[in-house]
DSSP file (Angstrom, degrees, kcal/mol; ACC not computed):
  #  RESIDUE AA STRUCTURE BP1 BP2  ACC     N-H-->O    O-->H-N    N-H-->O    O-->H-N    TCO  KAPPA ALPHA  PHI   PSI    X-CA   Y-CA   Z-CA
    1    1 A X              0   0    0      0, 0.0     5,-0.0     0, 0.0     0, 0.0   0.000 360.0 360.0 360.0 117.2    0.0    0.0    0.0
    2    2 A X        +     0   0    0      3,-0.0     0, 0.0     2,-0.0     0, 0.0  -0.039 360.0   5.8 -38.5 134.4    1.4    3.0   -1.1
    3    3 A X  S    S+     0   0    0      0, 0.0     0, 0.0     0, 0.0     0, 0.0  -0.325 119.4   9.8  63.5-139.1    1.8    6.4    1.1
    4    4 A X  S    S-     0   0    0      4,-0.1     5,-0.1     2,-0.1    -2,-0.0  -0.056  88.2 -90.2 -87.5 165.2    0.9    5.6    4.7
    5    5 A X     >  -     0   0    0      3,-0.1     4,-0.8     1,-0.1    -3,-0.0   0.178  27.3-116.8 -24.4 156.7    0.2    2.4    6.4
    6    6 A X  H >> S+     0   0    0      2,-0.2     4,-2.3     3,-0.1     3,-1.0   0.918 116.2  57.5 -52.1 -75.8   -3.2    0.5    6.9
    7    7 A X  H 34 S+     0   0    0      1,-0.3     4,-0.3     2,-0.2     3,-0.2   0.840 107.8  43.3 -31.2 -78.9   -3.0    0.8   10.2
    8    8 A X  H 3> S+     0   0    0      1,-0.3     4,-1.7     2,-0.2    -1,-0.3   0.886 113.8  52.2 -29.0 -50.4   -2.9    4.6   10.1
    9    9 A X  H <X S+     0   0    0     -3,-1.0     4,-1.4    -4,-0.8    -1,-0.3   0.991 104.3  53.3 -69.5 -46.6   -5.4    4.7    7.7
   10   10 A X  H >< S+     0   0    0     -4,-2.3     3,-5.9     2,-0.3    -2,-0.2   0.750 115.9  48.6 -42.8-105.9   -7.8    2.3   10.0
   11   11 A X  H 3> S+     0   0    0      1,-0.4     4,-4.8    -4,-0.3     5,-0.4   0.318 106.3  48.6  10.2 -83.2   -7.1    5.2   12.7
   12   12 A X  H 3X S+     0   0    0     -4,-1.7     4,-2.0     2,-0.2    -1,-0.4   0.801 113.1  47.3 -48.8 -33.5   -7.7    7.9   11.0
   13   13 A X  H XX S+     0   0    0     -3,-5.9     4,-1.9    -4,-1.4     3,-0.9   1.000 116.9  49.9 -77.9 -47.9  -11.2    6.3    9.7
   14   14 A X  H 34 S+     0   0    0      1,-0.3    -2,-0.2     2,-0.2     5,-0.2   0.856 109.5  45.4 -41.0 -53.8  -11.6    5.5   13.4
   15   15 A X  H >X S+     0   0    0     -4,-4.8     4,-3.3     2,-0.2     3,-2.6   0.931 109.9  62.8 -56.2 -34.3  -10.8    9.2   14.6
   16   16 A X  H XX S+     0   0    0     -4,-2.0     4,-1.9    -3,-0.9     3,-0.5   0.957 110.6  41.1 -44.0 -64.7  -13.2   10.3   11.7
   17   17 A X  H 3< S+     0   0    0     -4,-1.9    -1,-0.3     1,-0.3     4,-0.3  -0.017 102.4  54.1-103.9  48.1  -15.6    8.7   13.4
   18   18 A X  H <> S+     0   0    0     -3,-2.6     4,-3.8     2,-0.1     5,-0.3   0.562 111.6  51.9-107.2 -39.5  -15.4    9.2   16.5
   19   19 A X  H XX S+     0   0    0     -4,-3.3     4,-2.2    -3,-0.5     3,-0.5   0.989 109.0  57.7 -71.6 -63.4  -15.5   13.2   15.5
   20   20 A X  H 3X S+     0   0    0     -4,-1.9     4,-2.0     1,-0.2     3,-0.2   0.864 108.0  41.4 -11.9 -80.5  -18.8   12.4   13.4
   21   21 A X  H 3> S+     0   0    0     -4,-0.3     4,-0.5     1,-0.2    -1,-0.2   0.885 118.0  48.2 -56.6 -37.5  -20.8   10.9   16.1
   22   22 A X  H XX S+     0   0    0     -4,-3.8     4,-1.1    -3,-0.5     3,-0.7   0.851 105.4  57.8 -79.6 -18.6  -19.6   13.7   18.6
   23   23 A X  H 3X S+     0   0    0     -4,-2.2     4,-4.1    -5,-0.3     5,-0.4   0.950  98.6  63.9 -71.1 -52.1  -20.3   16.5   16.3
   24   24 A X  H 3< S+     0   0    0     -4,-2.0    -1,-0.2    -5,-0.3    -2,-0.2   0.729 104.8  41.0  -3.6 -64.0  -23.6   15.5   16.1
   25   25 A X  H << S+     0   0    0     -3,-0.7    -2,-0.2    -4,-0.5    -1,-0.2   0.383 109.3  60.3-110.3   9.2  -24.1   16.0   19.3
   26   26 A X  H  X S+     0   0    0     -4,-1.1     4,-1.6    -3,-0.2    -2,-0.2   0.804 106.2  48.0 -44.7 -59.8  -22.2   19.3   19.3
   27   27 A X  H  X S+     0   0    0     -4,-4.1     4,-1.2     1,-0.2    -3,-0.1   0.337 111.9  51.2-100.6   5.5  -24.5   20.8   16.7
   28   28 A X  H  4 S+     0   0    0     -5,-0.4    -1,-0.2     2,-0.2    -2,-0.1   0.681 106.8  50.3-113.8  -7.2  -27.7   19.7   18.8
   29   29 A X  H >> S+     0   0    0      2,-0.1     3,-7.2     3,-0.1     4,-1.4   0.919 118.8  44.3 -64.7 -58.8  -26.4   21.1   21.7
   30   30 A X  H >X S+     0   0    0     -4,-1.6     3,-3.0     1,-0.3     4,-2.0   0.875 101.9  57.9 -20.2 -76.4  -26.0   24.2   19.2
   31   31 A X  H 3X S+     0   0    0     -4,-1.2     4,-0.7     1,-0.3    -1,-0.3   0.501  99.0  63.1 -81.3  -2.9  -29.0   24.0   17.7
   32   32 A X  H <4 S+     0   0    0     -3,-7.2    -1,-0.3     2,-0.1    -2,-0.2   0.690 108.7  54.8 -91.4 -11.2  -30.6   24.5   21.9
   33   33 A X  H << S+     0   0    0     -3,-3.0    -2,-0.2    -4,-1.4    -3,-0.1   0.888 117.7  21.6 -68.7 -62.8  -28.8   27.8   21.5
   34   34 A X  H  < S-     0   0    0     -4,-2.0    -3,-0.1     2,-0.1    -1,-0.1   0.408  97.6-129.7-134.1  48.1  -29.9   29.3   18.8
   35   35 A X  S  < S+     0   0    0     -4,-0.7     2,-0.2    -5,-0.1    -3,-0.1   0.532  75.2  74.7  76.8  56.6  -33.1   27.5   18.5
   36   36 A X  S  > S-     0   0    0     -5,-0.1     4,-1.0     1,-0.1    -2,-0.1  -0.719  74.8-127.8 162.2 133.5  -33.4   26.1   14.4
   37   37 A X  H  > S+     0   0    0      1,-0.2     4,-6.0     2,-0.2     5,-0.5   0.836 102.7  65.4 -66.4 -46.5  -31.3   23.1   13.2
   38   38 A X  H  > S+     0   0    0      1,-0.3     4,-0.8     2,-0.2    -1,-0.2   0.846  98.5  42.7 -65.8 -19.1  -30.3   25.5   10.4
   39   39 A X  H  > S+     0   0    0      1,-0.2     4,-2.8     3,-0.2    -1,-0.3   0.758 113.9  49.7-103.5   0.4  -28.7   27.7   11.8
   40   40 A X  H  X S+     0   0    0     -4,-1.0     4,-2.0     2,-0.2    -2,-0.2   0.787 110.0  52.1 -80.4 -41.4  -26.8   25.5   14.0
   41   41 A X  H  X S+     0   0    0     -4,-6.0     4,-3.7     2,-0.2    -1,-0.2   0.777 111.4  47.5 -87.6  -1.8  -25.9   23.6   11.3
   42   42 A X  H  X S+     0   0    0     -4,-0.8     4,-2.8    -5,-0.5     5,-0.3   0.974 109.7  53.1 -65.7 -66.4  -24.7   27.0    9.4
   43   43 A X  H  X S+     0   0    0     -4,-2.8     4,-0.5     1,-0.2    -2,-0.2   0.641 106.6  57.2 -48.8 -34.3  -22.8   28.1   12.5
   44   44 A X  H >X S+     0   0    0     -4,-2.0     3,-3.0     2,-0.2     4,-1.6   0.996 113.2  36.2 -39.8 -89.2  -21.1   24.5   12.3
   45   45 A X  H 3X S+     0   0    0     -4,-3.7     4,-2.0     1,-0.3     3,-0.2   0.802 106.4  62.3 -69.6  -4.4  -19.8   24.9    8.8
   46   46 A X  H 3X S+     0   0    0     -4,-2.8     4,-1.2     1,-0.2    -1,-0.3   0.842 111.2  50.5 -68.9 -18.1  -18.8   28.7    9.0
   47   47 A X  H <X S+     0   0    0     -3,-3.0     4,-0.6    -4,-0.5    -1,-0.2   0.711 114.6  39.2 -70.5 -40.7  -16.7   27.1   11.7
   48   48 A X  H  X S+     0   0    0     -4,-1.6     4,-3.5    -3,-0.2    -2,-0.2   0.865 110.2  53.7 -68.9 -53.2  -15.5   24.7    9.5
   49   49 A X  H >< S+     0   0    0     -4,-2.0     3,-0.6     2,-0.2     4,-0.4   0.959 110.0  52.0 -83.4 -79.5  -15.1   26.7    6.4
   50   50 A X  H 3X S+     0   0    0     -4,-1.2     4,-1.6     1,-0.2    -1,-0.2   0.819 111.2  55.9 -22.2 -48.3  -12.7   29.4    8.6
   51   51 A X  H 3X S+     0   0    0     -4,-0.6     4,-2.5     1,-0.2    -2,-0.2   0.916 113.1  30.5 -67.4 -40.2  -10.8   26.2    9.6
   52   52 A X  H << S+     0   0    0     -4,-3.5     4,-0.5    -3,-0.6    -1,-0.2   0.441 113.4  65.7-109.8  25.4   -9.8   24.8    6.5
   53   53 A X  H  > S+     0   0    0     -4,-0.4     4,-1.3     2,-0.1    -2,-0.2   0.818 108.5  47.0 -75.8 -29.6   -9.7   28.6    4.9
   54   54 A X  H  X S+     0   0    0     -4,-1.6     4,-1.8     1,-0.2    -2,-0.2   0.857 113.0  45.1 -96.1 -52.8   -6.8   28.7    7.5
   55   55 A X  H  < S+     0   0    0     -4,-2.5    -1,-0.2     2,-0.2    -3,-0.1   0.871 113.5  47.6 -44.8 -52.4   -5.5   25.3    6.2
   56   56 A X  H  4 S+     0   0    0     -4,-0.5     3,-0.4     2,-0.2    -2,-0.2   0.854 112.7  53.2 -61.7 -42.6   -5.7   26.2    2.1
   57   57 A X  H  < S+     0   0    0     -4,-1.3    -2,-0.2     1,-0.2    -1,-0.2   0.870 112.2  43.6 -71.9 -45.2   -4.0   29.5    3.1
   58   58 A X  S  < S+     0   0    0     -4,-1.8    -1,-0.2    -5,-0.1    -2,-0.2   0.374  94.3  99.6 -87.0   4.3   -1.1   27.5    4.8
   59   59 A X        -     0   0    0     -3,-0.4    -3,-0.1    -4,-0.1    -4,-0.0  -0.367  64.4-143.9 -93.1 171.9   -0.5   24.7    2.1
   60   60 A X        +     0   0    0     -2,-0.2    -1,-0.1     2,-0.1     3,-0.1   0.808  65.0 104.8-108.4 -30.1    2.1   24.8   -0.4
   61   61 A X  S    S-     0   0    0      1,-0.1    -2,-0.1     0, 0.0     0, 0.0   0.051  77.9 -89.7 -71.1 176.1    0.1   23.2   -3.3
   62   62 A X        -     0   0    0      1,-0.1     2,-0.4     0, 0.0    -1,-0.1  -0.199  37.4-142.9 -60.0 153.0   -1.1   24.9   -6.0
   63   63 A X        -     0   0    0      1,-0.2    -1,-0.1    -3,-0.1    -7,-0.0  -0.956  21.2-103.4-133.4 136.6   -4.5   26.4   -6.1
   64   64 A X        -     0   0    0     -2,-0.4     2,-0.3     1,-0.1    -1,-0.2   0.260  21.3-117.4 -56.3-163.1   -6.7   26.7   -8.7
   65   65 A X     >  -     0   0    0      1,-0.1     4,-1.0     0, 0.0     5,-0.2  -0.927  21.1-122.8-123.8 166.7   -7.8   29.2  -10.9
   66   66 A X  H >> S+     0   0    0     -2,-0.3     4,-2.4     1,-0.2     3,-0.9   0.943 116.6  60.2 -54.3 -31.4  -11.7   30.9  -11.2
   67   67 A X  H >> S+     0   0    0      1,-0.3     4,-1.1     2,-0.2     3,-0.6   0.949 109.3  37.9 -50.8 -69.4  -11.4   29.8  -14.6
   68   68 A X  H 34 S+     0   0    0      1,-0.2    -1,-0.3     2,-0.2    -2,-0.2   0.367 115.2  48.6 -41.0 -14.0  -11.1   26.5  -13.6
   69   69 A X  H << S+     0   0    0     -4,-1.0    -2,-0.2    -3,-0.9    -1,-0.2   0.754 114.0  52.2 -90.1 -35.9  -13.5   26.4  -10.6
   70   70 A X  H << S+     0   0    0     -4,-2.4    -2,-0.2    -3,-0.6    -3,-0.2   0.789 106.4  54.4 -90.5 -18.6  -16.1   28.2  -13.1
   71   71 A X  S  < S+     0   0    0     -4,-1.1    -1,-0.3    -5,-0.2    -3,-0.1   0.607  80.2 121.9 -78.2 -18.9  -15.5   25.4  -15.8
   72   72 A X  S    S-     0   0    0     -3,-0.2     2,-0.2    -5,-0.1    -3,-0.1  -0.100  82.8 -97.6 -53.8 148.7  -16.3   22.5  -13.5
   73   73 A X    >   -     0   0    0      1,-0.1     3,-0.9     2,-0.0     4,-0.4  -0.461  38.5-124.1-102.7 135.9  -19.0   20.3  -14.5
   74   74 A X  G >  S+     0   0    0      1,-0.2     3,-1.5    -2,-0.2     4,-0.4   0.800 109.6  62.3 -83.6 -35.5  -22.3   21.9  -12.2
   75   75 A X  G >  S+     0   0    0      1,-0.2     3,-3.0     2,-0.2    -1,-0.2   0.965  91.3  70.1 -62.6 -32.6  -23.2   18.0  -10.2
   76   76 A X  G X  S+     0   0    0     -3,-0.9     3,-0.6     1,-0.3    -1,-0.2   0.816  95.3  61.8 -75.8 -14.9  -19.1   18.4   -8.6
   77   77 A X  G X> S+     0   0    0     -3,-1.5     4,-0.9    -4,-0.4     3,-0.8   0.648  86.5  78.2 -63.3 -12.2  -21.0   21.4   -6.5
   78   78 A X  G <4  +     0   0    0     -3,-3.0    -1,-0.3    -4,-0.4    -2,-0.1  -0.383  62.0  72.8-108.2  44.8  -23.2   19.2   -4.9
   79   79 A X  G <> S+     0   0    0     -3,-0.6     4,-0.9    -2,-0.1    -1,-0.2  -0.276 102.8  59.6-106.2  18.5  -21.5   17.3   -1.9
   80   80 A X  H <> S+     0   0    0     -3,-0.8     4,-2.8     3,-0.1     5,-0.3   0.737 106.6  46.3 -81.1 -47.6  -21.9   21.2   -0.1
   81   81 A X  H  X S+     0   0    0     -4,-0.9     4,-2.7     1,-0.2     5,-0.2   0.958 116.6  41.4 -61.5 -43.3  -25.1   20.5   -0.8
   82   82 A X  H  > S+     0   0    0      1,-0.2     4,-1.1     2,-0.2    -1,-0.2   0.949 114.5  50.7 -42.9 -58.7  -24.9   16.7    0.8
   83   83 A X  H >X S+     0   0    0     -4,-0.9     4,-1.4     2,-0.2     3,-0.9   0.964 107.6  48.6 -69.7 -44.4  -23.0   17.5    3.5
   84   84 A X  H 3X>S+     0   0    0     -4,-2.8     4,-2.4     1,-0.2     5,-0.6   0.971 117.2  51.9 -41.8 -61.0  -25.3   20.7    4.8
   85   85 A X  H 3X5S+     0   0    0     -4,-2.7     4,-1.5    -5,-0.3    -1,-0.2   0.771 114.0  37.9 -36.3 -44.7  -28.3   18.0    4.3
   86   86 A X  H <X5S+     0   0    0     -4,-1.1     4,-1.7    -3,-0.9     5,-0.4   0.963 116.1  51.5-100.5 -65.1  -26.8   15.4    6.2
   87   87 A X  H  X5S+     0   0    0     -4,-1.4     4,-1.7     1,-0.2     5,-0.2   0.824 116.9  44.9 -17.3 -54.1  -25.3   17.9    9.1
   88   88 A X  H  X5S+     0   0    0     -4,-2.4     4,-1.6    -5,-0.3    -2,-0.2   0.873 109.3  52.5 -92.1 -53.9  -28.8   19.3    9.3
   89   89 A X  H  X<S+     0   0    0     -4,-1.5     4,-0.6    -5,-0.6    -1,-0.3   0.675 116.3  43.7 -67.2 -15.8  -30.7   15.8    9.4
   90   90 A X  H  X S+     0   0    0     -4,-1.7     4,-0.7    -5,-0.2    -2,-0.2   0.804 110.4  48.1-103.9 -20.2  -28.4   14.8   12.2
   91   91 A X  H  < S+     0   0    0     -4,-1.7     4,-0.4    -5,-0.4    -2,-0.2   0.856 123.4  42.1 -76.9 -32.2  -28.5   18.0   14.3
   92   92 A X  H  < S+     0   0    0     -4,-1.6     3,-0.2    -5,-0.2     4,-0.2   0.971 119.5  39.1 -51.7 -67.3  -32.3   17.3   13.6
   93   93 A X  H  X S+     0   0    0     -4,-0.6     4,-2.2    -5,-0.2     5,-0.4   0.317 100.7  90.1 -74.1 -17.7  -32.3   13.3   14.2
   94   94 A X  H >X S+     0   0    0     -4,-0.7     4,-2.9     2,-0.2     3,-0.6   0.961  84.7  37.4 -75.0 -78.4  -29.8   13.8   17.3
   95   95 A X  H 34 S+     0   0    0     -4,-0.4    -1,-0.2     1,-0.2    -2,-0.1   0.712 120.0  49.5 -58.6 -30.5  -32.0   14.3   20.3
   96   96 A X  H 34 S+     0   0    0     -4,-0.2    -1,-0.2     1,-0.2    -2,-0.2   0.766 120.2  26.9 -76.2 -46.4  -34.4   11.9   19.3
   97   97 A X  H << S-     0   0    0     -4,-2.2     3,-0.3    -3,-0.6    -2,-0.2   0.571  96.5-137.1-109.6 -12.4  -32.8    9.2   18.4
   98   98 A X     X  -     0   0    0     -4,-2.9     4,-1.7    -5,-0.4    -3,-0.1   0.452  44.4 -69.8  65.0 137.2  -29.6    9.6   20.7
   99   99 A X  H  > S+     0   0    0      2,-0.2     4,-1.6     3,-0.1    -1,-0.2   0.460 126.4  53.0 -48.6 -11.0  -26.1    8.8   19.1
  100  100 A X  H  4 S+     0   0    0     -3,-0.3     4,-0.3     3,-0.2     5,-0.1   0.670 114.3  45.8 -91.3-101.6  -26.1    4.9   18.5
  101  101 A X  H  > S+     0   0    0      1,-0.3     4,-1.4     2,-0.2     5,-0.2   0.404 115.1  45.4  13.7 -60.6  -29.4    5.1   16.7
  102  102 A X  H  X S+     0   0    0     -4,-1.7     4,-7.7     2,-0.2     5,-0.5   0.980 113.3  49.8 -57.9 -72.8  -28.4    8.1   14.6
  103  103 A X  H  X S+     0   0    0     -4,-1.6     4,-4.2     1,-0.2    -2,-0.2   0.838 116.6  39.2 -48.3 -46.3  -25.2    6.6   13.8
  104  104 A X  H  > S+     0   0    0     -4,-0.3     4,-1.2     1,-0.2    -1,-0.2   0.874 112.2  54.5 -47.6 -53.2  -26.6    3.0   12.7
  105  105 A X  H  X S+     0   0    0     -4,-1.4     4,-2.4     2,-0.3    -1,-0.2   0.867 117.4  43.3 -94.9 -48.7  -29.6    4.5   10.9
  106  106 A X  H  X S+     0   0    0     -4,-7.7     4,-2.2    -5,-0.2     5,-0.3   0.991 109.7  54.3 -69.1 -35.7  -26.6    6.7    8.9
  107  107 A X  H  < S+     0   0    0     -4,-4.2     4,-0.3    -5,-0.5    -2,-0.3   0.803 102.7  51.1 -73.9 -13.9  -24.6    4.3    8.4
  108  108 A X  H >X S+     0   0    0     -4,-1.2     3,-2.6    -5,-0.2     4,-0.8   0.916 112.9  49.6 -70.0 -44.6  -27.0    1.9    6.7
  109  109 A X  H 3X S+     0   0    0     -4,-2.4     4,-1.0     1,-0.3     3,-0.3   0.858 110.3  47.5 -46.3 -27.3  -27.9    4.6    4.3
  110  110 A X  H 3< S+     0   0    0     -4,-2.2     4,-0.5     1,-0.2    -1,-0.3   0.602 112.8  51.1 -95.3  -7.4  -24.5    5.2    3.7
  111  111 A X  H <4 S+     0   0    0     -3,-2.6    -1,-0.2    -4,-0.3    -2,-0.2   0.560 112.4  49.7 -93.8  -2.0  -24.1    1.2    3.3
  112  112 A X  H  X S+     0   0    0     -4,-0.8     4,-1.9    -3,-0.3     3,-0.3   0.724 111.8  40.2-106.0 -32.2  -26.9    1.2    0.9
  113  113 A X  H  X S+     0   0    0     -4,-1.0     4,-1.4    -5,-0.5    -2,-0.2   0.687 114.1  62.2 -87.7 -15.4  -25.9    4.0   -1.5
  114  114 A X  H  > S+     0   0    0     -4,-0.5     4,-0.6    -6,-0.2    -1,-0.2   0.471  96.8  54.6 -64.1 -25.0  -22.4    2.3   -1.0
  115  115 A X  H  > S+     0   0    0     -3,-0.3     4,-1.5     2,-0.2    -2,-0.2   0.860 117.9  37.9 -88.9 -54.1  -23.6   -1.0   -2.5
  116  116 A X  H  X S+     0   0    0     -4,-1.9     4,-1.4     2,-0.2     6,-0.3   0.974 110.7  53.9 -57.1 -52.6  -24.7    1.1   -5.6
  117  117 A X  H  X S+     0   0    0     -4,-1.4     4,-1.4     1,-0.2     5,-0.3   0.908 119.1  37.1 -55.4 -47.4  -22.1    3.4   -5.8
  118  118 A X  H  < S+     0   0    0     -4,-0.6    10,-0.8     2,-0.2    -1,-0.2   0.668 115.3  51.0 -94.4 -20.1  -19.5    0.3   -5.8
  119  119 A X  H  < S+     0   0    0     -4,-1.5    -2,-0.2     8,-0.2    -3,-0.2   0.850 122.2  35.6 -82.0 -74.0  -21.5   -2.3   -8.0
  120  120 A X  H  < S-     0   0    0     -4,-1.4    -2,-0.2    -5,-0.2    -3,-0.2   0.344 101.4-129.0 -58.9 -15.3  -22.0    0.4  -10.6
  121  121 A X    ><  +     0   0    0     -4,-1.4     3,-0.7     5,-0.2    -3,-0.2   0.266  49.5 157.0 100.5 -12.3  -18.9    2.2  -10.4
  122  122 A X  G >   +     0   0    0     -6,-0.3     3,-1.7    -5,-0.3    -1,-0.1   0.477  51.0  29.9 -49.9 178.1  -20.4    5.9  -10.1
  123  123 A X  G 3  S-     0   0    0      1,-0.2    -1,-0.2     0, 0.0    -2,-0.1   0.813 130.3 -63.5  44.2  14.0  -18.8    8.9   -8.7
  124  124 A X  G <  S+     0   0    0     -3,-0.7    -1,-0.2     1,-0.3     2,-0.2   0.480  97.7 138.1  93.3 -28.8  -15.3    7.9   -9.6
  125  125 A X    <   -     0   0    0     -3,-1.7    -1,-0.3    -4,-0.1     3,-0.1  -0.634  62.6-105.4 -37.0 125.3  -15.4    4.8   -7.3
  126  126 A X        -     0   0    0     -2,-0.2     2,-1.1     1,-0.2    -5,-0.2  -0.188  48.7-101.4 -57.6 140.5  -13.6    1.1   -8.9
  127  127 A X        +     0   0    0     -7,-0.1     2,-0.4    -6,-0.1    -8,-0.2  -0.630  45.0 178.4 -74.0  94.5  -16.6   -1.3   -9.8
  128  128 A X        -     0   0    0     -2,-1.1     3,-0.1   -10,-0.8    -7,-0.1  -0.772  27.3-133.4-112.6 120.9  -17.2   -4.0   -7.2
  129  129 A X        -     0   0    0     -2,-0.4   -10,-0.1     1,-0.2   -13,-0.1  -0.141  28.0-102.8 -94.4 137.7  -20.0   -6.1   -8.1
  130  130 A X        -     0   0    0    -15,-0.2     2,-0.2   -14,-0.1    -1,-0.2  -0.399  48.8-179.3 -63.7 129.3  -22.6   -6.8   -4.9
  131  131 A X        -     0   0    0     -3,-0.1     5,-0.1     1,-0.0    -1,-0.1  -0.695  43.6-101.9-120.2-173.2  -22.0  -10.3   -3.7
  132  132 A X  S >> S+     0   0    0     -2,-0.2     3,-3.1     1,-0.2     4,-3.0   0.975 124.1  61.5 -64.0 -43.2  -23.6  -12.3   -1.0
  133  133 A X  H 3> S+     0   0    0      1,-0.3     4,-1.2     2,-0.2     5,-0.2   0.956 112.8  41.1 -49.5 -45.8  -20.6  -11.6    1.3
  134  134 A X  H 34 S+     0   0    0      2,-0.2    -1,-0.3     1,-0.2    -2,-0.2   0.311 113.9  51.4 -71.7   6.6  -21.8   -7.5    0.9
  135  135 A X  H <> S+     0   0    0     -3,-3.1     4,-1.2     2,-0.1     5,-0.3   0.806 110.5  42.1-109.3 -30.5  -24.9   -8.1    1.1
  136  136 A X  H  < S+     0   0    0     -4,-3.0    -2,-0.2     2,-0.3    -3,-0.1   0.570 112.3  59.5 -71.3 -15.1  -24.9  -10.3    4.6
  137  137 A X  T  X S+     0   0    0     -4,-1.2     4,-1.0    -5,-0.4     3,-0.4   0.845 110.1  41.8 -93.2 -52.3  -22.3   -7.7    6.0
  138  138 A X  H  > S+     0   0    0      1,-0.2     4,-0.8    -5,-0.2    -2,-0.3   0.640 113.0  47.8 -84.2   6.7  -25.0   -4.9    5.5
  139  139 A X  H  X S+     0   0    0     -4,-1.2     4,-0.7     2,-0.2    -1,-0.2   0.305 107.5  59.2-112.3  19.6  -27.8   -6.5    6.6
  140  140 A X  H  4 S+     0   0    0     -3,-0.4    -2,-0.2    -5,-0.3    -3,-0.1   0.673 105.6  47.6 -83.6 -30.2  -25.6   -7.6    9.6
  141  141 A X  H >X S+     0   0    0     -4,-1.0     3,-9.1     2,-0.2     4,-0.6   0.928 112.6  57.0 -83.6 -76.5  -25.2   -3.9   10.3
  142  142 A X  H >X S+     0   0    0     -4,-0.8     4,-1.1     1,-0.3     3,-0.9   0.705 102.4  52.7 -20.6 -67.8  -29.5   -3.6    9.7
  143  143 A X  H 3X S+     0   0    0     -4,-0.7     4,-0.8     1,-0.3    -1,-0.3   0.431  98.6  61.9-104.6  26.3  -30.2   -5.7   12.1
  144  144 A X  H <4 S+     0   0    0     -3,-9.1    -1,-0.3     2,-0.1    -2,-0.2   0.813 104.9  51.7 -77.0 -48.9  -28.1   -3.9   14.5
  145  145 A X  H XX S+     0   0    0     -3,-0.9     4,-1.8    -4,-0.6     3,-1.5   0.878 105.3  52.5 -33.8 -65.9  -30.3   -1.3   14.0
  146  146 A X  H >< S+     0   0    0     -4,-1.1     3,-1.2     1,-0.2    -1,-0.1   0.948 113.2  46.7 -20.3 -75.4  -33.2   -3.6   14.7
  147  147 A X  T 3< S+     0   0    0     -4,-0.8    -1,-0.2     1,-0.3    -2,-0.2   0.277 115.5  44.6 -74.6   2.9  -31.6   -4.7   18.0
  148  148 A X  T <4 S+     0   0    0     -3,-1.5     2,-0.4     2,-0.1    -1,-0.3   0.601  84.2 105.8-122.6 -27.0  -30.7   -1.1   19.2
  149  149 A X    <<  -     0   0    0     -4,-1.8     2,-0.2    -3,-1.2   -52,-0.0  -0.495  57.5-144.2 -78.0 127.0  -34.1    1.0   18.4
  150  150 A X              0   0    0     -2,-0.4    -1,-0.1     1,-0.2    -2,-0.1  -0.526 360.0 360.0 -71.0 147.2  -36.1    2.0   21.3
  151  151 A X              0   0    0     -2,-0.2    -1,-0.2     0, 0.0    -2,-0.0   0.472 360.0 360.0-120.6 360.0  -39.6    1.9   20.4
């Protein structure tokens, strides 16, 4: 494996998501402040959006140009749009369902649109065609979900 380690990579997905699930309940604490999921989840990325202005400003690579930005195919705009949706349906989803519950209930969506995305090849993802082994591994995760919702 090329550039860093597995292990290091595992981590880092680990740290990801450890900061997922606590941001989550970050931005619903937020969102008892200043009382609408939107603006909580604005106040989130303007927070965000200052942090990695700070990052882009302090990097050595190259930056585009407008030219280039403006030329860009209109769909590559749309994972702002995803992530605000998905911030905003968990700052939403947050109190309600309390973090295990949130997280399963995303993470099967994200295992189902993952099963598409990778049998069909879309977004720039390598084809891997749904087998039994992917399909018993997410409906292993589902019926964690089952085993975890209060009713």
């Amino acid at each position: 494996m090329k550039g860093l380690e597995l292990s290091t990579l595992l981590m880092l997905g680990l740290a990801g998501g450890i900061a997922l699930a606590s941001q989550a309940g970050v931005n619903a604490q937020l969102r008892q402040y200043v009382n609408s999921p939107y603006q909580a989840a604005f106040l989130s990325f303007l927070v965000g959006t200052v942090i990695l202005g700070a990052v882009v400003m302090l990097q050595t690579d190259s930056r585009p140009q407008l030219q280039h930005l403006l030329g860009m195919p209109l769909w590559l705009w749309v994972g702002g749009l995803l992530g605000a949706f998905g911030v905003s349906v968990s700052i939403i989803l947050a109190p309600r369902l309390g973090a295990v519950n949130l997280t399963i209930i995303i993470v099967c969506g994200q295992l189902l649109a993952s099963l598409v995305l990778d049998h069909f090849g879309w977004l720039g993802f390598e084809k891997h065609t749904i087998n039994w082994q992917r399909i018993a591994g997410a409906l292993m995760v589902m019926a964690g979900l089952v085993l975890t919702v209060k009713y």
